[in-house]
C-alpha positions in Angstrom: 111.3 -47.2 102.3 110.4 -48.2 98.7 107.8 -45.6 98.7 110.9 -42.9 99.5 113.2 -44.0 97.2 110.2 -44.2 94.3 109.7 -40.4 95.4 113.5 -39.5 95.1 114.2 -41.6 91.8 111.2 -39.5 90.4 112.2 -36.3 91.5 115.8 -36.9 90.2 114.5 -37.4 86.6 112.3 -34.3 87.1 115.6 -32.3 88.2 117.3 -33.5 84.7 114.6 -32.0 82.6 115.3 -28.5 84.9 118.5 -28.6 83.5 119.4 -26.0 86.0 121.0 -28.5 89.0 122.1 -25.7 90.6 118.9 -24.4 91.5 116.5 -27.3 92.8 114.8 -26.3 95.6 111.9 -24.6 93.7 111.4 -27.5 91.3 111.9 -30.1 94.4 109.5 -28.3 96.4 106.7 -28.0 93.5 107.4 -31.8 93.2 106.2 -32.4 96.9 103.4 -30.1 96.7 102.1 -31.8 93.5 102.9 -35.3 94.9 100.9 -34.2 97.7 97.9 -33.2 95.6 97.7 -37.0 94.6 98.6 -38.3 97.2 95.4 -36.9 99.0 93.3 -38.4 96.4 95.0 -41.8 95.9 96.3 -42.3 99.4 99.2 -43.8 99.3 102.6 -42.5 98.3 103.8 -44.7 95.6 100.8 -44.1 93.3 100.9 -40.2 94.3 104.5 -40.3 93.5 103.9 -41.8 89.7 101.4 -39.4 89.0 102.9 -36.4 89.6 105.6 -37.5 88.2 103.8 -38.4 85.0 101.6 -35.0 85.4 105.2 -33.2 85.8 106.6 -34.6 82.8 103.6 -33.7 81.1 104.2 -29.6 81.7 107.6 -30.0 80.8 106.9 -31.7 77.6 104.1 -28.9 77.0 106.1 -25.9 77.7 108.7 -27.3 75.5 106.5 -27.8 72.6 105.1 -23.9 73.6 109.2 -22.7 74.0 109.7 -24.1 70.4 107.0 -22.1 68.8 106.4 -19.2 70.6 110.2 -18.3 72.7 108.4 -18.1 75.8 107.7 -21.1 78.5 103.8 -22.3 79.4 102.4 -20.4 83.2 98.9 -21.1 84.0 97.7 -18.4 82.6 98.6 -19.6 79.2 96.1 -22.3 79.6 93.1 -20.3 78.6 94.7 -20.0 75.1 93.8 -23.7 74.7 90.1 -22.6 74.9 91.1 -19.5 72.4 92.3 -21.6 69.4 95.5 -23.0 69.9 94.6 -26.1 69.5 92.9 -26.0 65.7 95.6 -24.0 65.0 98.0 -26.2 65.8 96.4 -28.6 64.0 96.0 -27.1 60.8 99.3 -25.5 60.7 101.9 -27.3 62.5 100.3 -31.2 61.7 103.7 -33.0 62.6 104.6 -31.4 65.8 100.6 -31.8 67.0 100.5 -34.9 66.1 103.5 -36.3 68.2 102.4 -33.7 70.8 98.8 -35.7 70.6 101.1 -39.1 70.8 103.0 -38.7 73.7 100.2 -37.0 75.9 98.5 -40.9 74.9 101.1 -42.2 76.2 101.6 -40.0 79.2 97.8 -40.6 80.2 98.1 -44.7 79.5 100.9 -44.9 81.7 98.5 -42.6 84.5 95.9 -45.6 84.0 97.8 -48.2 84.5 99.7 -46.6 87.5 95.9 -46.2 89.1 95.3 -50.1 87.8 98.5 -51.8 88.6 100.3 -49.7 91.6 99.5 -50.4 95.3 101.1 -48.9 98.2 100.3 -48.2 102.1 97.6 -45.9 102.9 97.9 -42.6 104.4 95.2 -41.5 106.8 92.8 -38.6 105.2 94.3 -35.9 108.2 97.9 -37.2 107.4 97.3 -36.5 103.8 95.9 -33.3 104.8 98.7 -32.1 107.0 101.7 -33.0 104.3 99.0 -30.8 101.8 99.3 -28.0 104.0 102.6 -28.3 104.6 103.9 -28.9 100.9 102.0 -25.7 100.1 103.2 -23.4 102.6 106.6 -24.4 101.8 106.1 -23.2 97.8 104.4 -20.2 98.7 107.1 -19.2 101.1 110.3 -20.0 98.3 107.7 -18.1 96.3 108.2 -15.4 98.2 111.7 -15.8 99.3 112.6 -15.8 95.4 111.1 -13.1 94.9 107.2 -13.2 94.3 106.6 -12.3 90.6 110.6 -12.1 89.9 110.5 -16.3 88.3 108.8 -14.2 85.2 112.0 -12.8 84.3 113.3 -16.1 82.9 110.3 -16.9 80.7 112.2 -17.0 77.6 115.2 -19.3 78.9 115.3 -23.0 77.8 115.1 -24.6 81.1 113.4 -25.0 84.6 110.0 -25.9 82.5 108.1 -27.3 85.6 109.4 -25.0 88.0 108.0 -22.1 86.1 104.6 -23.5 85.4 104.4 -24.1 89.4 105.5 -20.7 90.6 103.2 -19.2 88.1 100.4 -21.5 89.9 101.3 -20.0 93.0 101.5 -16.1 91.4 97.5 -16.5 91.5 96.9 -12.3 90.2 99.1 -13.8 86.8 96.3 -16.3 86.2 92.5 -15.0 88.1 89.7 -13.9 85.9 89.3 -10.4 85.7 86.7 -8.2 84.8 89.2 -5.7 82.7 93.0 -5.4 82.2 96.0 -6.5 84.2 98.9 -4.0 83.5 102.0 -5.4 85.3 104.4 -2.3 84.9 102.6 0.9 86.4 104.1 3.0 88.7 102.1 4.3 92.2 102.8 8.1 90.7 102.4 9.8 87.2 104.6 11.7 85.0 104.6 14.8 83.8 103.6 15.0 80.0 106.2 16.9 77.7 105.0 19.7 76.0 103.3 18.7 72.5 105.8 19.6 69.4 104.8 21.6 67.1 105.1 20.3 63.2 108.3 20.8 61.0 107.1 21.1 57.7 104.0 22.1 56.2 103.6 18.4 53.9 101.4 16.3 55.6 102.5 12.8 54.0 100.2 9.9 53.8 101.2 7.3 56.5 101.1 4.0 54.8 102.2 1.2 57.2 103.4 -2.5 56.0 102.9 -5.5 58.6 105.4 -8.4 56.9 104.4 -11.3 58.5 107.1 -13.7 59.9 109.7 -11.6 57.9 113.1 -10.9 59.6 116.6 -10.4 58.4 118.3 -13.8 57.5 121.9 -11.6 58.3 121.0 -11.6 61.8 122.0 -14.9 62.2 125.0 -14.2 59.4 123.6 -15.9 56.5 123.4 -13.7 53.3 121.1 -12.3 51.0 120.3 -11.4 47.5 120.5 -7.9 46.5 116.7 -7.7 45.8 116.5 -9.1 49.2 118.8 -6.2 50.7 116.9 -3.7 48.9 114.1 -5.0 50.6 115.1 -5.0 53.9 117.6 -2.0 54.2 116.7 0.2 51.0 119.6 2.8 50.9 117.5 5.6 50.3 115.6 5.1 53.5 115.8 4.4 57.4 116.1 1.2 59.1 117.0 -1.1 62.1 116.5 -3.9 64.4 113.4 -4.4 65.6 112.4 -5.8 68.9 109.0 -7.7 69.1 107.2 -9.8 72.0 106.4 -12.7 70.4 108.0 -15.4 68.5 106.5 -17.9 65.5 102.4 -15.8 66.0 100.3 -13.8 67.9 100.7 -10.9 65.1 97.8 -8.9 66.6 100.2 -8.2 69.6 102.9 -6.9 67.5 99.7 -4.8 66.0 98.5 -3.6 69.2 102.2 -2.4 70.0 102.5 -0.7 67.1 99.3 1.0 67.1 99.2 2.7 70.7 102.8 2.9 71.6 102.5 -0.1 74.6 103.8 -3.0 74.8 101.7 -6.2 74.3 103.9 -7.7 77.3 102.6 -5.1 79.6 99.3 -6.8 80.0 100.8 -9.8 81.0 97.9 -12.9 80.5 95.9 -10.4 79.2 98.5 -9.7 76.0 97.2 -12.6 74.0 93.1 -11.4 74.2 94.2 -7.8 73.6 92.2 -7.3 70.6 88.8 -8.6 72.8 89.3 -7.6 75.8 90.7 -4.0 74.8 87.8 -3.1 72.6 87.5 1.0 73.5 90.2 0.6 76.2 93.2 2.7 74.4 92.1 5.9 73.9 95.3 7.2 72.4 96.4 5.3 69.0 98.6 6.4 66.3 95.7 6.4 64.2 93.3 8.4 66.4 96.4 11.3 66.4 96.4 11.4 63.2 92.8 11.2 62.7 92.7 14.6 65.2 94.9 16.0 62.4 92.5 15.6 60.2 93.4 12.1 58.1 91.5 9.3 57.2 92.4 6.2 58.7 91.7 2.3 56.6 92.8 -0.9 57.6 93.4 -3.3 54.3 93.4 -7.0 55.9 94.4 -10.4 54.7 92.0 -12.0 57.0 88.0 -12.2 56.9 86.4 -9.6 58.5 85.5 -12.6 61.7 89.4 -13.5 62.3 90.2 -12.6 66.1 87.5 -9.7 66.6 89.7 -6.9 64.2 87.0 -5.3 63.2 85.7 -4.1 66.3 89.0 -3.4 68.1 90.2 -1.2 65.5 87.3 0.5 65.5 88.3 1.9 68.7 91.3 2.6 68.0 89.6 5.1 65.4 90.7 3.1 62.3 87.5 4.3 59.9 87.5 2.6 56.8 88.0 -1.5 57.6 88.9 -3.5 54.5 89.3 -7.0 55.5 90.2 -10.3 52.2 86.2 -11.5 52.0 86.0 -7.9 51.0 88.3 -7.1 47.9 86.3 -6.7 44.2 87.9 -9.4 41.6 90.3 -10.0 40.3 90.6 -10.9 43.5 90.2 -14.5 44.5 89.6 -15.0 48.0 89.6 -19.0 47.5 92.7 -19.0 45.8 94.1 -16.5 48.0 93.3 -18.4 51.3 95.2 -21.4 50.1 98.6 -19.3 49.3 98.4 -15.9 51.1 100.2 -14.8 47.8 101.6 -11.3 48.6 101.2 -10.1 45.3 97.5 -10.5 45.3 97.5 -8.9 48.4 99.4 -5.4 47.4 97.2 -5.5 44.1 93.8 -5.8 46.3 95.2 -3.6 49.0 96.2 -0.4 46.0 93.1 -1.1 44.7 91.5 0.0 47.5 93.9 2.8 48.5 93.1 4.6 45.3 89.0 4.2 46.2 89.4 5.6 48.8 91.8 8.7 47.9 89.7 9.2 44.8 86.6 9.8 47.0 88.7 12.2 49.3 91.3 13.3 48.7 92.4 14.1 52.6 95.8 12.5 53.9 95.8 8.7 54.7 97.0 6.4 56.9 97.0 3.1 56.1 97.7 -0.2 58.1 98.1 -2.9 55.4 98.4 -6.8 57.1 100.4 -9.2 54.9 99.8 -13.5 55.6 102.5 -14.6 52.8 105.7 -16.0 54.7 103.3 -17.3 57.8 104.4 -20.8 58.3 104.9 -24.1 58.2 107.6 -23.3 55.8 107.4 -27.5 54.7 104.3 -26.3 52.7 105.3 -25.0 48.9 103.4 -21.6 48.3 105.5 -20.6 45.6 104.9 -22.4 42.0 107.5 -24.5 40.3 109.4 -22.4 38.3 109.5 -19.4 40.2 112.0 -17.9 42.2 114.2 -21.0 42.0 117.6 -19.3 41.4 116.7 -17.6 45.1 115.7 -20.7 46.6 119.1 -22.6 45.4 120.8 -19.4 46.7 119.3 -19.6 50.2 120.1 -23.8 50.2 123.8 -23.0 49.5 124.0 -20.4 52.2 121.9 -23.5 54.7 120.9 -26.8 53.4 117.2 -26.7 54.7 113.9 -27.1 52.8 111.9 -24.6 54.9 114.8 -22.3 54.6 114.6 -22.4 51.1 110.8 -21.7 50.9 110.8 -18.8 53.6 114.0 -16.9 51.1 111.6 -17.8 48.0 108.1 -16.1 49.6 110.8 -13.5 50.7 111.5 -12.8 47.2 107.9 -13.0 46.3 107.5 -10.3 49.0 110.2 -7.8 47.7 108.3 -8.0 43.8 105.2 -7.4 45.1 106.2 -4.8 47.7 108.6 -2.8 44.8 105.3 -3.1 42.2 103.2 -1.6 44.8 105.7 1.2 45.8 106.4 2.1 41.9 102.5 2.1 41.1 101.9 4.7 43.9 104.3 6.5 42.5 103.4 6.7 39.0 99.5 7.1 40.4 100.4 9.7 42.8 103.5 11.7 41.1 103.2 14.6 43.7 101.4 13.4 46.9 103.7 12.6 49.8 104.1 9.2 50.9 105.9 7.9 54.6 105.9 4.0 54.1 106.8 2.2 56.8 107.3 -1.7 57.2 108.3 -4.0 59.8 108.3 -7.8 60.5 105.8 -8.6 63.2 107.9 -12.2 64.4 110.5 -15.0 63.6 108.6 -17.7 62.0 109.5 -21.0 63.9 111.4 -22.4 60.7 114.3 -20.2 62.2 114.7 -22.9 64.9 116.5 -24.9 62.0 119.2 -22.2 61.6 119.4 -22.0 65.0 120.1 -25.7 64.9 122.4 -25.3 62.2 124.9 -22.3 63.5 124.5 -24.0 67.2 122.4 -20.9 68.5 120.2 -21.9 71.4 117.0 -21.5 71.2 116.5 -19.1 73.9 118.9 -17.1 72.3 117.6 -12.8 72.6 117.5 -12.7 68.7 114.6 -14.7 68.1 112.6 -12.0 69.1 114.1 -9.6 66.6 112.6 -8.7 63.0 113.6 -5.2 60.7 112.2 -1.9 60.3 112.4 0.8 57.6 111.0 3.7 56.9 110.8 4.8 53.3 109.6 8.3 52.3 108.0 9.5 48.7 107.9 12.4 47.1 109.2 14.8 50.3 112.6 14.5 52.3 111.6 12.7 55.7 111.7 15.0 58.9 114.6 12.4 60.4 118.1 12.2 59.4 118.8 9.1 61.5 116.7 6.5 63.3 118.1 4.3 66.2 119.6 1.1 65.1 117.5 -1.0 67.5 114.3 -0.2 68.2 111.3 -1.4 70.4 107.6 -2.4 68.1 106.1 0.0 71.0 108.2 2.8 69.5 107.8 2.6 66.0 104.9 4.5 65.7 106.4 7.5 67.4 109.6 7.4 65.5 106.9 7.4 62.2 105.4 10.3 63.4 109.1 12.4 63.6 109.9 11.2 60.6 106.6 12.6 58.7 107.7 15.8 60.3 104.3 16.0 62.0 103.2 17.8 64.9 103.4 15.4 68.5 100.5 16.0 70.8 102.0 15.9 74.3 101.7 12.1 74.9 103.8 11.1 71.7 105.9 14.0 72.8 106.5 11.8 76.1 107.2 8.3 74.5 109.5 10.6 72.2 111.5 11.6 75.3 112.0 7.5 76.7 113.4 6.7 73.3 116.8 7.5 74.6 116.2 5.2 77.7 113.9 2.6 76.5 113.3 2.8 73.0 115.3 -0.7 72.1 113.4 -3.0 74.6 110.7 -1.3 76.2 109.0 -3.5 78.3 112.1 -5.4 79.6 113.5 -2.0 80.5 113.7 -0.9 84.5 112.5 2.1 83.8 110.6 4.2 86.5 109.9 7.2 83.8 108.1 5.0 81.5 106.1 3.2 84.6 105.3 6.5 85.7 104.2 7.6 81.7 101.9 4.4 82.2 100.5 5.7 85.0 99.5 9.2 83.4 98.2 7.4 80.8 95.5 5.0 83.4 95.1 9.0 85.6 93.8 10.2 82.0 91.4 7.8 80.9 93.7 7.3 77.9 93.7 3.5 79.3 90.9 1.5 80.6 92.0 -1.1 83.1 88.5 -1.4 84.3 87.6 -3.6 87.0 91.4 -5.0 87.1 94.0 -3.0 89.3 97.3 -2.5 88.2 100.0 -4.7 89.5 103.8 -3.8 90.1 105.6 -6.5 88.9 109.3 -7.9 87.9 109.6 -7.4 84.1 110.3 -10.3 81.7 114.0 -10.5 80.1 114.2 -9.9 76.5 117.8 -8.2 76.1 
């Protein structure tokens, strides 16, 4: 009996951190299994019980941590990202939260040793254990599949049922399983028809100069204001822009890369979307810059990471990016110690024009240009910008919301909009009659937005924290678009460059053209069978390399 009522006390505090009552069964019944698991190593139920619910308590408290910094909850699958750098990273940039992430994970496992030490309790014979194994299991893979299967992924961004998700993504074992190539979860069983390619609408063929802003998104989407220079910035009135929907929140940059790059979401690839950039080395065969490379321009990467950071180098060398500038690179002035310590963005658009105007100067042929900034990353409770400057912008930002790292992101913003409006102006002067098509995006929220969310009373699983801006600026020639959609997905950014350069569209951009309409403002959330069907062409024609992995059909996360 006290065994029982140990079990049901336990599972009643797991059900409070669900904070979904009205759904228990799938948290109850991961409870049993996982009680189960101990139980058929410690033998008796009271010590079982303890330990899975200290085990239980530690996922939640993990996938909390994860929710805070990244929007989404922790599967299994994420657990190879421990392995990948998480860790150090966490360490280095986000001290305070690893360190009481490291403190209560001591706690957590003293309180497992002296549960083993301490707690005694009737033993269960080995077949009896193996029986309520068997039969805890079989009961969570059938309200697996009773729920749905794969359909628990569609709640991965909500702020609740932490354990429950962590256990049905156990039991999803093709989410989670080694592969030798790429999952692709949304892929339908037949392909679609490409459209016809488009031919071009003007005879300028503008350079293609694209701006990654990292962590920078637009402070009015949570209605706080901005600074003119800021405004300028993010919705210049002589140019395009919108909302722009990412799949990731507070890092993972290179996905909102990837995205950009071939016109897929990072999402698609479900485990696979964080090791994108190694494990889709040569994979994508049709990038934004390879079609433009076909059209005869010369593609360059300008970098503020070492030419080591996450295997760039190689993976956008198969995306047919040429030239590959990465921060060890850059000729002084450049200081790569000094610039390591503050990510300054006006060292960065200095180095990065610098070696824009080698290159042109040793041909002359159109460019694109992918140009990654580092400036705004966080933690915003670290002072980049001197004393002295940009305080009138920093007070501003306090007034609109009393918070320190508020005050430092609107500061680095204003950094950002300097350096960004010197860079623009010296291309200008430098190049008085060569087209440009700049385009800029952020690539994330940076977790300091959690304190506005705070603030207003926003939850944190709210859909805007996966939304950043887009515009589209164009020099020198009148851009081939009058009009641009207000929200737009990463994955169709690229496409929606290309019709603004008024370039031709071979017949797979052509394609992704014709989904804007349908799935151009969240693409991978969107239930669309065109766009499944699109993917599937795409696998038919080599253009992507799944490899040894087949594709799975599969319930789409929720990101409206």
């Amino acid at each position: 009996m006290t065994a029982i009522l140990l079990w049901v006390g336990a599972a009643a505090i797991l059900l409070v951190t669900e904070r979904q009552a009205t759904k228990p069964a799938s948290a109850l019944v991961a409870f049993a299994f996982l009680t189960a698991c101990f139980l058929l190593v410690v033998g008796d139920l009271e010590r079982a019980t303890l330990l899975a619910l200290i085990l239980a308590l530690t996922l939640v408290g993990a996938s909390a941590v994860k929710h805070h910094h990244s929007g989404m909850k922790l599967a299994v699958a994420d657990l190879a990202l421990t392995f990948a750098g998480t860790i150090p990273f966490m360490l280095r940039q986000y001290r305070r939260t690893a360190a009481l992430t490291i403190a209560g994970a001591v706690l957590l496992f003293l309180a497992a040793l002296a549960t083993l030490a301490l707690v005694r309790g009737g033993a269960f014979a080995v077949s009896t254990r193996l029986l309520i194994l068997a039969a805890t299991a079989a009961a969570l893979y059938a309200l697996w599949r009773v729920n749905g299967g794969t359909a628990y992924r569609t709640d991965v961004t909500q702020q609740k049922r932490f354990f429950s998700f962590f256990m049905m993504s156990l039991v999803d074992v093709a989410s989670w399983w080694p592969t030798g190539g790429l999952r692709m979860l949304d892929v339908a069983a037949t392909p679609l028809p490409l459209a016809a390619p488009i031919p071009a609408r003007s005879e300028i063929r503008p350079d293609i100069i694209v701006i990654q802003h990292e962590s920078v998104f637009d402070p009015r989407l949570y209605g706080l204001p901005v600074d003119d220079r800021i405004a300028a910035f993010l919705t210049p009135k002589d140019g395009l822009n919108g909302t722009l929907h990412v799949d990731i929140y507070g890092g993972g940059s290179w996905q909102t890369e990837f995205s950009l790059l071939t016109g897929l979401s990072s999402a698609s690839f479900g485990p696979d979307s964080y090791f994108l950039f190694k494990k889709g080395v040569g994979r994508f065969r049709h990038s934004l810059p390879g079609e433009l490379a076909a059209l005869g321009y010369r593609t360059m990467l300008s970098t503020s990471c070492r030419r080591e950071f996450m295997n760039y180098d190689a993976f956008y060398a198969g995306i047919d990016v040429d030239e590959r500038v990465f921060s060890d690179e850059f000729p002084p002035p450049f200081d790569l110690a000094t610039f390591e310590v503050n990510n300054s963005d006006a060292a960065f658009f200095a180095a990065t024009q610098g070696a824009l105007e080698r290159s042109i100067d040793r041909d002359p042929a159109p460019r694109f240009l992918m140009a990654l900034t580092n400036f705004n990353h966080g933690p915003h409770e670290t002072r980049l910008v001197p004393p002295g400057h940009y305080e009138d912008e920093r007070r501003f930002a306090l007034e609109a919301l009393p918070d320190g790292n508020y005050g430092e992101y609107c500061a680095r913003l204003s950094e950002t909009a300097d350096s960004y409006a010197a860079f623009k102006a010296a291309l200008k002067t430098r190049y008085p009659g060569r087209p440009m098509l700049i385009v800029r995006y952020g690539d994330h929220q940076p977790t300091m937005t959690r304190a506005i969310e705070e603030a207003r009373g926003i939850q944190s699983d709210d859909p805007r924290q996966f939304e950043t801006f887009y515009a589209i600026e164009a020099l020198h020639f009148d851009p081939a678009l009058q009009s641009v959609p207000e929200r737009l997905d990463i994955a169709m950014l690229g496409t929606v460059a290309l019709q603004a350069s008024g370039l031709p569209l071979d017949a797979i951009s052509a394609t992704r053209a014709e989904l804007i309409g349908e799935c151009g403002a969240h693409y991978m959330a969107t239930q669309s069978e065109r766009k499944n069907r699109f993917h599937r062409t795409l696998i038919d024609q080599g253009m992507i390399d799944l490899g040894k992995a087949a594709p799975q059909a599969a319930a789409l996360p929720e990101r409206a």
